[in-house]
C-alpha positions in Angstrom: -5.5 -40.5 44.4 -8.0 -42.8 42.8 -11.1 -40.5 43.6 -9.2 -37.4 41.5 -8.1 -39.7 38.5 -11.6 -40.6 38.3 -12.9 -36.7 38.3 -10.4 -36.0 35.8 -11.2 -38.6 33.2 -15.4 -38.4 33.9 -14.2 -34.2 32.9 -12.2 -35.3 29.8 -15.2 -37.1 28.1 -18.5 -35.8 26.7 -21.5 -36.7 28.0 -22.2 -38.8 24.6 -19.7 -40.7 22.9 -18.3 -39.9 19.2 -20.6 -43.2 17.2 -18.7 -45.9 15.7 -21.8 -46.9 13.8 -23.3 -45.7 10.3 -21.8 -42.3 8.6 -25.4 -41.1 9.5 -25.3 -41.2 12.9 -21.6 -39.7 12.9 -22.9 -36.8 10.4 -26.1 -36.3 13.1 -23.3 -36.5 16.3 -21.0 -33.7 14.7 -24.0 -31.7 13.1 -24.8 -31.4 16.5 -21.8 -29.7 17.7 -21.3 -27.5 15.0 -25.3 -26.4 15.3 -24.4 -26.1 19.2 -21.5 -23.8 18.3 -23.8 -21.6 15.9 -26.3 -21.6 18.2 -24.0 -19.9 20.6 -23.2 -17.2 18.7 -26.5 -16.1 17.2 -28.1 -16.5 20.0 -25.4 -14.4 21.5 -25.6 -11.7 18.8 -29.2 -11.5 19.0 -29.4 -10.8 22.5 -26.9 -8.2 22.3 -28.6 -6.7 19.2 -31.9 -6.6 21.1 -30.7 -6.1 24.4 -28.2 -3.5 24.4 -28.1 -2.2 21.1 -31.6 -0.7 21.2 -33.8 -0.3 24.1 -35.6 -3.2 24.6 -38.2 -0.8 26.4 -39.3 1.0 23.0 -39.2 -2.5 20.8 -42.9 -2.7 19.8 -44.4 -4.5 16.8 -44.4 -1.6 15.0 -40.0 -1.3 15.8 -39.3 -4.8 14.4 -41.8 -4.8 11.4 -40.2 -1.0 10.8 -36.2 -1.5 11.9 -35.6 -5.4 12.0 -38.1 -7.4 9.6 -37.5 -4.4 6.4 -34.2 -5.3 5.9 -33.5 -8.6 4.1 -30.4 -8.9 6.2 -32.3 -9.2 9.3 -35.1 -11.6 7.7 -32.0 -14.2 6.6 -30.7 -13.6 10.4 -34.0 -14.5 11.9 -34.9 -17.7 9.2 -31.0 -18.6 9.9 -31.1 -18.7 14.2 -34.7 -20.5 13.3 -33.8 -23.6 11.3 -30.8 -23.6 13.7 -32.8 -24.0 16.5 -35.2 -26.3 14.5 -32.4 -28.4 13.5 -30.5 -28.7 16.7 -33.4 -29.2 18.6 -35.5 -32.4 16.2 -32.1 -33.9 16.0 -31.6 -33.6 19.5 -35.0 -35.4 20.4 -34.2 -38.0 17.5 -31.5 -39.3 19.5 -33.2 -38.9 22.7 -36.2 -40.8 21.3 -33.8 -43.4 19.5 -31.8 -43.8 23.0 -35.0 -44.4 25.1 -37.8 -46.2 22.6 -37.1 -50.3 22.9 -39.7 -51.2 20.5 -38.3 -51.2 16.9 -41.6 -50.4 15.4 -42.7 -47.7 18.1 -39.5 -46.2 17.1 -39.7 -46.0 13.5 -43.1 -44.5 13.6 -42.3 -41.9 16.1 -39.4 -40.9 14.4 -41.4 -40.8 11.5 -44.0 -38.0 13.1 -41.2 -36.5 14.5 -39.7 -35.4 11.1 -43.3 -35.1 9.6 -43.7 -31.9 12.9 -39.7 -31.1 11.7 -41.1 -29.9 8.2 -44.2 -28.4 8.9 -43.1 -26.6 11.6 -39.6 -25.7 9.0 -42.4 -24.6 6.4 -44.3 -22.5 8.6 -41.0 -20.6 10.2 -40.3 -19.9 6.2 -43.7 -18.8 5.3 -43.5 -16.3 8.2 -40.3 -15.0 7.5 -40.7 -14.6 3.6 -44.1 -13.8 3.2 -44.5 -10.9 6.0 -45.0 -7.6 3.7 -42.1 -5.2 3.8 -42.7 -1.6 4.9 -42.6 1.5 3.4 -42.7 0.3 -0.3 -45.3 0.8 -2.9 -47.8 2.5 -1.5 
């Protein structure tokens, strides 16, 4: 009896607990879940799009810089399930760093470079995705 209470209430609980501390770390906790659900689903859409809506054997360079990357719609799409992924995934090794680093000063700095690689690497998924040339314009 004791050994299925135990299994149900371990099943009922998340594997982190909702903070009781600043409103940052309770925005960061639930910004997490809700990029975890968007993650799910554009994930999801882009594998169908790529996967079974065109043939993934004829998806060359020249089919996503022609079908995909010319339309503005698929651009925001791509920059969207990017910074999702960006976001989700620095806050995600923010906490693991903040859970795991003892040393107040070792874990200042590191979060520090951690959101100075954040931005640069947030700036260069933007560059890419804005700055690529559109096809079939012009000339």
């Amino acid at each position: 009896m004791t050994a299925q209470r135990s299994v149900e209430l371990s099943a009922r609980s998340s594997a982190r607990a909702r903070p009781s501390g600043s409103r940052r770390e309770l925005l960061s906790w639930y910004l997490m879940r809700l990029t975890g659900v968007a993650l799910f689903v554009l994930a999801l859409t882009h594998f169908s799009i790529l996967h079974f809506l065109f043939d993934p054997a004829e998806q060359t360079a020249e089919f996503i810089a022609e079908e995909r990357w010319n339309r503005i719609f698929w651009r925001a799409f791509d920059w969207l399930l990017l910074m999702t992924v960006l976001f989700h995934g620095f806050v995600g090794m923010r906490t693991v760093l903040l859970d795991n680093i003892r040393s107040e000063r070792n874990r200042v700095l590191i979060v520090y470079l951690l959101y100075g690689l954040a931005a640069l690497v947030f700036i260069l998924g933007t560059q890419v995705i804005l700055t690529l040339p559109v096809r079939g314009q012009g000339a």
